[in-house]
NUKOLPA-820656 format. One line per 10 residues: number of its first residue (from 1); for each residue x, y, z of N, C-alpha, C. Coordinates in steps of 0.1 Angstrom, whole numbers. Layout:
residues N
NUM> X/Y/Z/X/Y/Z/X/Y/Z; ...
END
This chain:
residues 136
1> 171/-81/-73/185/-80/-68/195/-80/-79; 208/-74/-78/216/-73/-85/227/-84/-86; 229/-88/-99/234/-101/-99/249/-102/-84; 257/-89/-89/266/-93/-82/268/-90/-66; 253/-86/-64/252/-85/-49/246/-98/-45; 243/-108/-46/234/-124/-43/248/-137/-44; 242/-145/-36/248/-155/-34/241/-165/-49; 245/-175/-54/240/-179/-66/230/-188/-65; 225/-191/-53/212/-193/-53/202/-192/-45; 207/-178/-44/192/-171/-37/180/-174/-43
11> 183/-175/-57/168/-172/-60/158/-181/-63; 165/-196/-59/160/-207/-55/153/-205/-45; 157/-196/-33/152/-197/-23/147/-183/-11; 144/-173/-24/141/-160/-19/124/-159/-25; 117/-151/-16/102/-152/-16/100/-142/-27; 91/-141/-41/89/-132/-48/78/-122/-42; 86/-113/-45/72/-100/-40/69/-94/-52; 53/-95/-52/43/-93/-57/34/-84/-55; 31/-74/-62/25/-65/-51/3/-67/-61; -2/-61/-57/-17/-65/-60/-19/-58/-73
21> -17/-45/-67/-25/-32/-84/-11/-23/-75; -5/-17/-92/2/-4/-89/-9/6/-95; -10/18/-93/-15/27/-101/-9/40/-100; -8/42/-116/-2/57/-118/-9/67/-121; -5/79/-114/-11/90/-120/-8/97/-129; -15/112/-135/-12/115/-148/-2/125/-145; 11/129/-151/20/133/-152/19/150/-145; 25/158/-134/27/166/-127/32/176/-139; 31/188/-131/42/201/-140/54/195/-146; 62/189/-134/74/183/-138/74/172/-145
31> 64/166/-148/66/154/-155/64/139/-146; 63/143/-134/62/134/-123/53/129/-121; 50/113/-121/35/105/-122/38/105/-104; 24/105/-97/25/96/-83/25/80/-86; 26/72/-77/23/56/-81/20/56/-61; 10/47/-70/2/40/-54/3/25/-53; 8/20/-44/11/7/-41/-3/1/-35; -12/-8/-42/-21/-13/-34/-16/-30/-28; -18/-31/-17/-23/-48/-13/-33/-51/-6; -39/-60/-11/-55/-61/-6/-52/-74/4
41> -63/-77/13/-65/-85/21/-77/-96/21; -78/-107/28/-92/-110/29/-89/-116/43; -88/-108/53/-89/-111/65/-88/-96/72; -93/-94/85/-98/-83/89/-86/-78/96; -87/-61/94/-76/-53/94/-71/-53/111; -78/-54/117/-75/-51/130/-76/-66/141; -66/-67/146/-65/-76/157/-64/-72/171; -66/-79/180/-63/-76/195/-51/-70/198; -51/-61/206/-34/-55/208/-30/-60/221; -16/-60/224/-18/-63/241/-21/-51/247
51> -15/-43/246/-18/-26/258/-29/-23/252; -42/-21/239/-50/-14/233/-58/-27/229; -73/-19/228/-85/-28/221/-78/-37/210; -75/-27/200/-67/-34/185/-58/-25/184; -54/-33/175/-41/-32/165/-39/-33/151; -35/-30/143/-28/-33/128/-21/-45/127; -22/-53/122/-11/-64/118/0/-63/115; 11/-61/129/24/-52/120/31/-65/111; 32/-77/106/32/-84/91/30/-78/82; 14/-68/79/12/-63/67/17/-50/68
61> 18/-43/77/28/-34/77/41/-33/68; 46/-44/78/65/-48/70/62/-48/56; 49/-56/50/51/-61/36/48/-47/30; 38/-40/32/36/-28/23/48/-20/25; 53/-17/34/66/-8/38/75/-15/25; 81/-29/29/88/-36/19/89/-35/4; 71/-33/0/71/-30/-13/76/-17/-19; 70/-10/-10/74/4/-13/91/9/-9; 96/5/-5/111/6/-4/120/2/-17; 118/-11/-14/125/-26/-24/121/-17/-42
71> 109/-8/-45/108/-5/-59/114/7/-61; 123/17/-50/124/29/-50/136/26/-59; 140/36/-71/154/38/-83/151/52/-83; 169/55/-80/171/72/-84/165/75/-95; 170/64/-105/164/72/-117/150/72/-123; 142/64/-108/126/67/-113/120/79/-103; 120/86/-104/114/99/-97/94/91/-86; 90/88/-96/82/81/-92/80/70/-78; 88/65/-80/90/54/-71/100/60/-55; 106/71/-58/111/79/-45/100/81/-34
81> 86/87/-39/79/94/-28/61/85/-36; 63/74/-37/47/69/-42/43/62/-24; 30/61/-27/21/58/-16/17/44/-14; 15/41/-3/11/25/-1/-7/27/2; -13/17/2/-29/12/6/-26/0/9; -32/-6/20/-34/-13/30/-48/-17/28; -57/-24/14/-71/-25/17/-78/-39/25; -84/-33/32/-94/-49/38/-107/-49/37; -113/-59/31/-130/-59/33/-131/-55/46; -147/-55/47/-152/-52/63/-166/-51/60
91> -171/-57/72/-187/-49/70/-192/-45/83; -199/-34/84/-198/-28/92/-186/-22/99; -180/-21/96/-168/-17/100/-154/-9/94; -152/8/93/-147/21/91/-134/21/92; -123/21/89/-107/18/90/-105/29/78; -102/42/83/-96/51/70/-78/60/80; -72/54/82/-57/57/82/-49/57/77; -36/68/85/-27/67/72/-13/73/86; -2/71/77/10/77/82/21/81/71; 33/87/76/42/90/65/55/82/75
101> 55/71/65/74/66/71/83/70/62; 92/72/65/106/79/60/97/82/42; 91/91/40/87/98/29/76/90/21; 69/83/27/60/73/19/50/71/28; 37/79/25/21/79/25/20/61/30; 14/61/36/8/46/37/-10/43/44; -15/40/36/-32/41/39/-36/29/46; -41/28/60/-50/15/61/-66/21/59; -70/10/50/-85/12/49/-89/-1/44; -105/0/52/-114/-11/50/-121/-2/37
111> -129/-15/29/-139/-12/22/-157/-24/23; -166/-14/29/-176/-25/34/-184/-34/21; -183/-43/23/-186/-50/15/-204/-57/13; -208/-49/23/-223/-48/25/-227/-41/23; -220/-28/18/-227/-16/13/-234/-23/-2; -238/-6/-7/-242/-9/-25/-233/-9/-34; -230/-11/-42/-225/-14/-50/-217/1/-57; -227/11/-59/-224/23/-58/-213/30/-49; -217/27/-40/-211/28/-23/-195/25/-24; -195/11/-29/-181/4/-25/-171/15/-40
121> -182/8/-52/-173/16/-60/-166/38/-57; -177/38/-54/-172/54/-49/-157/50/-36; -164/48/-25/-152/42/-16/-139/42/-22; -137/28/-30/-126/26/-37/-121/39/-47; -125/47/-53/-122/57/-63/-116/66/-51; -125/70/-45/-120/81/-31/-106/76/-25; -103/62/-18/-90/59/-18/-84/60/-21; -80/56/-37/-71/62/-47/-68/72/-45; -79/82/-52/-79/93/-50/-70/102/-41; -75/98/-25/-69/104/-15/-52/102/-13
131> -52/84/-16/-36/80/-16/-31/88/-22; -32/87/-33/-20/92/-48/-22/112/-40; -31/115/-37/-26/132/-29/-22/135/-18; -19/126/-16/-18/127/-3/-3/133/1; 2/131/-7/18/139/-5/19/154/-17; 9/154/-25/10/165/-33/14/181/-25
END
């Protein structure tokens, strides 16, 4: 926050956001990196809904949305149109979604954690992977 926008002691009492892994990609024609916002979980992605089987946690929603907003600067090109990931363990259990809110990619995905080791690592590379193109 900007000093002269805050009361003088917010920041005694304002929650730091922290985000898990950023990752950037390698620089476009224009010069333009993507950046992907990860936050990981250790609790399962899906809860009971009331009208539907499940639901998303809209908590982790707000927070990924929040990150990705709260780091946007005109003068970082980057940070206008980067992507969120939403990761959760899981085993046995497939979670690969996504949406676009007001210009920002956002991924929910599990990664099974009873697969092979091979397995998870590919998984995770393909995430990335998909996040960071997802708006190309």
């Amino acid at each position: 926050m900007e000093s002269e926008t805050k009361t003088p002691h917010i920041d005694e009492i304002f929650p730091k956001m922290q985000t898990d892994i950023v990752l950037e990609g390698p620089p476009d024609e224009a010069g333009r990196r993507h950046r992907t916002v990860i936050d990981t979980k250790f609790t399962e992605i899906l809860k009971p809904g009331y009208h539907r089987t499940a639901t998303l946690k809209s908590g982790y929603i707000y927070q990924i949305y929040a990150y990705l907003m709260s780091q946007e600067r005109d003068g970082d090109p980057s940070s206008l149109n980067s992507s969120g990931l939403l990761l959760h363990p899981a085993v046995g259990e497939d979670v690969d979604e996504s949406a676009v809110i007001q210009g920002h990619r956002i991924h929910f995905a599990t990664v099974d954690l009873a697969a092979e080791s091979t397995a998870i690592r590919k998984r995770l590379i393909n995430l990335a992977d998909d996040t960071a193109t997802s708006l190309l």
